[in-house]
C-alpha positions in Angstrom: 52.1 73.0 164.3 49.7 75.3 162.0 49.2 77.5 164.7 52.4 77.9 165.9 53.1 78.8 162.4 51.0 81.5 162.1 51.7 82.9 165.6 55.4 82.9 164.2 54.5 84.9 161.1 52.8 87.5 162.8 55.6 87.9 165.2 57.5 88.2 162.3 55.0 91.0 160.5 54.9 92.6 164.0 59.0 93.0 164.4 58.8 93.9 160.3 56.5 96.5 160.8 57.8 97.8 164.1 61.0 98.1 162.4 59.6 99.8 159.0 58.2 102.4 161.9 61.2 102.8 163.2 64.1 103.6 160.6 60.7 106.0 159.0 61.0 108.0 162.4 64.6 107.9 162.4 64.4 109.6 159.2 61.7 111.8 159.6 64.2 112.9 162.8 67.1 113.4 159.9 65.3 115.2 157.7 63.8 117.6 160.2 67.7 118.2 161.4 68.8 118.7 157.9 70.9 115.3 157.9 69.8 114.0 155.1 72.6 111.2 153.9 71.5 109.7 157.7 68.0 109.6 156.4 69.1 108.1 153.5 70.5 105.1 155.5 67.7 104.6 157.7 65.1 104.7 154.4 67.4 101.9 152.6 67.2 99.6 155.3 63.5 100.0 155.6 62.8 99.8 152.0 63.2 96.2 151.8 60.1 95.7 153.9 57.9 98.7 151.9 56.4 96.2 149.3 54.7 94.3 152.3 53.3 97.5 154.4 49.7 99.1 154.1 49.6 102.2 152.2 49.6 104.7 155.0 53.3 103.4 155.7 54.2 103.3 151.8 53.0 106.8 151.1 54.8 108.2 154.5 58.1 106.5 153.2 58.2 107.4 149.7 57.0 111.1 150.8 60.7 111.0 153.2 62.4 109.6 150.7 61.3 112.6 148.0 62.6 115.0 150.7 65.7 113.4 151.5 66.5 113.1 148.0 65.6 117.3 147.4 67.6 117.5 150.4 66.1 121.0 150.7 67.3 122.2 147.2 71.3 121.2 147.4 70.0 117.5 145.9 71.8 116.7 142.3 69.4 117.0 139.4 70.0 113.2 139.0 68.3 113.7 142.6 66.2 115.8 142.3 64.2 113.6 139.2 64.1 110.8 141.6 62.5 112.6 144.4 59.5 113.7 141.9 59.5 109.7 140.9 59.1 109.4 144.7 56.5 112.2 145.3 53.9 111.4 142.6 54.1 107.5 144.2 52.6 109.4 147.2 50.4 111.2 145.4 49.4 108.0 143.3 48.9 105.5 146.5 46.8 108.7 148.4 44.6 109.3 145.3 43.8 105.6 145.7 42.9 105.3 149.4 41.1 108.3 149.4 42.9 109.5 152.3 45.5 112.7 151.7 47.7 113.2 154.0 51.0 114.4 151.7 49.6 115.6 148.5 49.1 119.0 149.5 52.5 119.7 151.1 54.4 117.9 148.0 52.5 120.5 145.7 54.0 122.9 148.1 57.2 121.4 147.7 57.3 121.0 143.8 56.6 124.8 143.6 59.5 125.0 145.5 61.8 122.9 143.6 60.6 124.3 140.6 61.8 127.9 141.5 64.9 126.1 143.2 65.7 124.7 139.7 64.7 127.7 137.8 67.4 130.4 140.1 69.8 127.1 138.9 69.0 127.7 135.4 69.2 130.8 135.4 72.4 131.3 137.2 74.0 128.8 134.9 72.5 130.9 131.8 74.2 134.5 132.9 77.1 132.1 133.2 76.8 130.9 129.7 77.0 127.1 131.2 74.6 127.0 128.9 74.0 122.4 128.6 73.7 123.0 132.9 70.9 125.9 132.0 69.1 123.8 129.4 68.6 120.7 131.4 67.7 122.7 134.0 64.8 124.6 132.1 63.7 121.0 130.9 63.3 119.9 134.4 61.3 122.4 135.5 58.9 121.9 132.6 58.8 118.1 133.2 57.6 119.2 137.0 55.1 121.3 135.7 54.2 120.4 132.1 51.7 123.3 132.1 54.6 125.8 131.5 55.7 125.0 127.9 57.7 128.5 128.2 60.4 126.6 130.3 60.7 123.7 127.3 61.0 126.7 124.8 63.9 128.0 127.2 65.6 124.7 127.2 65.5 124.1 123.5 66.6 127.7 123.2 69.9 127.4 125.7 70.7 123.7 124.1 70.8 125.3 120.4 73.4 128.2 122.1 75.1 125.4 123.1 75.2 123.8 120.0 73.8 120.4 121.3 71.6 120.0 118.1 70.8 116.6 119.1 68.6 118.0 122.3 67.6 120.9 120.8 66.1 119.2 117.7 64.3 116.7 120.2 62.7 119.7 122.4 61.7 121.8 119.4 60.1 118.8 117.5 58.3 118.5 120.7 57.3 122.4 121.1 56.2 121.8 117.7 54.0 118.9 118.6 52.6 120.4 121.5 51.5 123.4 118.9 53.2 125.5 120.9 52.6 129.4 120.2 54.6 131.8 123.2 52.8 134.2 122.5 52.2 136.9 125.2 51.1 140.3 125.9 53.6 143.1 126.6 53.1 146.8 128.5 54.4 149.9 127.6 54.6 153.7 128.1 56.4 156.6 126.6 58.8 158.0 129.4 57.6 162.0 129.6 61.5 163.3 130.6 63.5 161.3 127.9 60.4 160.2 125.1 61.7 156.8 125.3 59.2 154.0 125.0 59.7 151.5 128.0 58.4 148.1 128.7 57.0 147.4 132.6 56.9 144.0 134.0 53.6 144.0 133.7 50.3 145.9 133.5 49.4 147.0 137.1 53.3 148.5 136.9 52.5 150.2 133.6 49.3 151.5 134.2 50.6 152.9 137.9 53.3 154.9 136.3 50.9 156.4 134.0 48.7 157.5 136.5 51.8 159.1 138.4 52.3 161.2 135.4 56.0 159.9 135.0 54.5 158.0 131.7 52.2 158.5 129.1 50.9 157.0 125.7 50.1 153.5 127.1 50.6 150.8 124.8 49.7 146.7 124.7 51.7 144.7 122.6 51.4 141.3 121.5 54.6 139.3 120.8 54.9 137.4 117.9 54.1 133.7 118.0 57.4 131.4 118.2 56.0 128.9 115.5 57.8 129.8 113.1 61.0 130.4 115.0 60.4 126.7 116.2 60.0 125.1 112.8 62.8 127.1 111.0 65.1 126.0 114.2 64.0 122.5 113.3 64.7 122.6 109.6 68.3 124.8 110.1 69.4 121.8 112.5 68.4 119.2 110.0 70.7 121.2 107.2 73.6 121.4 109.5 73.2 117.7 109.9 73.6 117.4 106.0 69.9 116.0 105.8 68.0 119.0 103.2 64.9 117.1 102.7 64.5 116.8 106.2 64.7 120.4 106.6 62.4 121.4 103.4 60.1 118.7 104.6 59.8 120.2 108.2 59.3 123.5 106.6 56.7 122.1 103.9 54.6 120.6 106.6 54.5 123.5 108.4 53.1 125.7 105.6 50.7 123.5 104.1 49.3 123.3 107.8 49.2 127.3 108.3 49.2 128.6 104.0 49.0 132.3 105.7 51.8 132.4 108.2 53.6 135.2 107.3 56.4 134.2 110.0 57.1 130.5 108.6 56.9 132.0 104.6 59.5 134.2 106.1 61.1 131.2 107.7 61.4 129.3 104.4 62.8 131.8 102.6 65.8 131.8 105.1 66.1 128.2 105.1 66.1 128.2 101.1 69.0 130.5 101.3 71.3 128.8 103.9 70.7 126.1 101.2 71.8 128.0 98.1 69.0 128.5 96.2 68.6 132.1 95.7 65.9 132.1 93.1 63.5 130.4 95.2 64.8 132.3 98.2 63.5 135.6 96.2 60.0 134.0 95.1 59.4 133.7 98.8 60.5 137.2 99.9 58.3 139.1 96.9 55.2 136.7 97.7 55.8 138.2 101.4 55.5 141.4 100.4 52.5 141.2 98.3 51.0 138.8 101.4 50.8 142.0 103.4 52.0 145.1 101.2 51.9 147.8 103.9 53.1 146.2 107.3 56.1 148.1 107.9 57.2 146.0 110.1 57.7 143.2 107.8 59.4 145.4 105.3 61.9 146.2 107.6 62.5 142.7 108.8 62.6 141.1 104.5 65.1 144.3 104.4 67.6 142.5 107.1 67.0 138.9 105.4 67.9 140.9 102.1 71.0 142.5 103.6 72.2 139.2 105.2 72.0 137.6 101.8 73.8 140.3 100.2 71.6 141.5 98.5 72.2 145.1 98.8 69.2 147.4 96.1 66.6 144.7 97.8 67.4 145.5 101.2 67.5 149.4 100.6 64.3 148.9 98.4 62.4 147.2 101.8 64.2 149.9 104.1 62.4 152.7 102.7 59.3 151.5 101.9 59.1 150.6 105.5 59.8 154.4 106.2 57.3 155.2 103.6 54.7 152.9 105.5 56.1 154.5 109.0 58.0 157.5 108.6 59.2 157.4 112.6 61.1 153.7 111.7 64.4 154.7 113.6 66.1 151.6 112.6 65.1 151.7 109.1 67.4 154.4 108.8 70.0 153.1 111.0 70.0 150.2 109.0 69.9 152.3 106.0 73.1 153.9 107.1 75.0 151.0 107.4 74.1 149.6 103.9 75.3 153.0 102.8 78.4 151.9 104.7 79.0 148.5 103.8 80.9 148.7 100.8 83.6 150.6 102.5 85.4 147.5 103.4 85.9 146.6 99.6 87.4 150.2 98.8 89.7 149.8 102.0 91.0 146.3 100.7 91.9 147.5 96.8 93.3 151.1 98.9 95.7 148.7 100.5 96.6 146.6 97.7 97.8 149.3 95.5 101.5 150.6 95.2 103.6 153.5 94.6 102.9 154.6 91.2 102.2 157.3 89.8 99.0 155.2 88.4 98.5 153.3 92.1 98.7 156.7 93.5 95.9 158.7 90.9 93.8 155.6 91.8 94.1 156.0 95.6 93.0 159.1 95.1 89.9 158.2 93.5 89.0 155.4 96.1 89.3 157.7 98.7 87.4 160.6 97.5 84.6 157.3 96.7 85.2 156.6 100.4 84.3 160.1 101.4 81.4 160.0 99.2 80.5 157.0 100.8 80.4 158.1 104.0 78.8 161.4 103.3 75.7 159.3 101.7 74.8 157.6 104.9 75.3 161.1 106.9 71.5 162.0 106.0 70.3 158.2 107.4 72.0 158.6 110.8 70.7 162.3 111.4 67.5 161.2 111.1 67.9 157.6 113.2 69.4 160.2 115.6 66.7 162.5 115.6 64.3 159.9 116.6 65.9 158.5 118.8 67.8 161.0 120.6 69.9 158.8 122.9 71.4 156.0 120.0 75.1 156.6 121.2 75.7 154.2 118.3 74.4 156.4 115.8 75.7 159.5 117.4 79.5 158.5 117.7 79.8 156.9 113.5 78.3 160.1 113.0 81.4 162.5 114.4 83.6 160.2 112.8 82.1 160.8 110.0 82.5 163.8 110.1 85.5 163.8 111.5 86.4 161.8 108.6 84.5 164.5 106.0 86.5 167.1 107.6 83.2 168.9 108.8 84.6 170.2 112.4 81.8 172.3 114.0 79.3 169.3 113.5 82.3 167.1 114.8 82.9 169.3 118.0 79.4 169.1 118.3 78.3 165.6 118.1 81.6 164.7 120.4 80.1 166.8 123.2 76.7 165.1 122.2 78.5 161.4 122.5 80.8 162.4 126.2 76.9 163.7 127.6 75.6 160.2 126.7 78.1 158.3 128.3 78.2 160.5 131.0 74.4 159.3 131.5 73.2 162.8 131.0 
């Protein structure tokens, strides 16, 4: 009776296993003729006998499974997360027996998803599906966790989505991970138009110097994201109504790194989305006495200034970063449109007056400070355009400007200087 037994159980084993074989070469057959809901069948019927089979057979199913659920890149990402569950069991069960037969080809295959799922990203990005792009950019960092850029992309989309609740979790984990992004940058001065221009990389750069097209070759380090991360961190947390989560986040961050020029900078912005101007000053004059002659940063504490309203400390910042860097295009540019800014106000009491004889005397007077107005940011935008010869932006407020100031050979001319630029010329 014992032996019959047994000689029933490994019929039983043998019809198991010669079916396992089976339905895996039915799906191997699928997947090679692109049918892959027929290989899903025939791997569902085997997988109730998987548990009991040696680990050649285990690693060959979940290796068919993984490629039936990527279903050559038209899987769901629901899909596709369960077909890396799938190929790292191969990878686990080969690592064990010693014997790789799979590995290789699933790192193949994950590159290939990976770029699969970063086109999908991206597509969804220029889209502005911007929750599709973000999850997307997380996958692909989950697949490869060596390339933190793709969780910096995803926290990035998800706040341009406004989903604060993933953003805050993928920036608290950037932050974790001490995350920097920063990377090196390649440019030349263009010989026919004196434009600087970034090249995709060096080897591009340093050909079309060479070819003569190109000169003045420049590498440029971009700033770390650090601070960008934390501030991002502590701006969530304030529109979430929670301040001292935000001050806290920011606090941690600069008792870690006391010299970070980026996350004092940071604070100070954070301080004055929460109201408190004084401090919000503190921060900006310790900035400037951090590193007194970085135009740069001059320039940069001149837009916080100008974003907080505060007009004579922006313009103060503008031109000492021209003093620092007398070149610093947008230093005028900017300085131009601070010139400009109270224009609005004049236009508004303009509108508001009546008839009078006294409305009337005062309209006068608001326009001829409108005029003067404009003709103060005149000398700014000269320059800005004199720099940089092809600002269309600069060139066309500047012949209405003068358009405006009634000074008509200047306006002829900068309207034939605007019509060559959009012409491309």
């Amino acid at each position: 009776m014992k032996n019959q037994l047994i000689i029933v159980m490994a019929l039983l084993f043998g019809t198991f296993s010669f079916a396992q074989k089976s339905e895996l070469r039915d799906a191997d057959k699928a997947i090679g003729s692109g049918n892959y809901a027929d290989a899903k069948s025939a791997l569902a019927i085997a997988e109730p006998m998987i548990a009991g089979a040696d680990e050649k057979t285990q690693a060959k199913y979940y290796f068919l499974k993984g490629q039936a659920l990527f279903a050559n890149g038209t899987g769901s990402n629901a899909d596709i997360d369960k077909a890396i569950e799938n190929f790292e069991k191969v990878k686990v069960i080969e690592k064990q027996s010693g014997k790789e037969k799979y590995s290789s080809e699933i790192d193949d295959l994950k590159l290939e998803m990976i770029n699969g799922i970063l086109s999908k990203a991206n597509t969804a990005l220029q889209s502005e599906e911007y929750i599709k792009s973000s999850s997307g950019f997380e996958q692909a960092y989950r697949m490869s966790s060596k390339d933190t850029l793709y969780l910096y992309y995803a926290a990035s989309t998800a706040v341009t989505a406004q989903d604060y609740k993933t953003s805050l979790k993928l920036y608290e984990e950037l932050r974790d991970l001490g995350y920097q992004g920063v990377a090196m940058e390649y440019y030349a001065t263009n010989k026919e138009s004196g434009e600087e221009e970034a090249f995709d990389n060096k080897n591009l750069r340093d050909m079309s110097v060479r070819s003569g097209s190109h000169i003045a070759a420049k590498d440029k380090k971009t700033e770390s994201k650090k601070a960008e991360i934390v501030k991002n961190i502590a701006l969530i947390h304030l529109s979430n109504g929670d301040d001292v989560k935000a001050l806290g986040a920011m606090e941690d961050a600069r008792a870690a790194n006391p010299d970070d020029l980026g996350l004092l900078i940071s604070e100070a912005n954070v301080q004055l989305k929460m109201g408190n101007k004084k401090r919000f000053k503190e921060l900006m004059e310790e900035a400037t006495t951090k590193d007194p002659n970085n135009a740069e940063l001059q320039y940069n504490l001149g837009v916080i200034a100008a974003e907080a309203g505060e007009k004579e400390a922006a313009q103060k910042y503008y031109e000492r970063a021209i003093e620092l860097e007398p070149s610093y295009s947008d230093a005028y540019t900017n300085l131009s449109v601070l010139m400009l800014s109270g224009e609005a106000e004049l236009v508004e009491e303009m509108n508001s007056l009546g008839t009078s004889a006294k409305d009337n005397k005062r309209y006068d007077e608001l326009r001829d400070q409108r005029v003067q107005l404009y003709k103060s940011a005149i000398p700014y935008l000269e320059t800005a355009l004199k720099l940089k010869p092809n600002n269309i932006e600069a060139a066309k407020t500047l012949m209405n400007i003068y358009s405006i100031t009634s000074d008509t050979d200047k306006f002829k001319t900068m309207k034939a200087q605007v019509e060559s630029m959009e012409a491309g010329n």
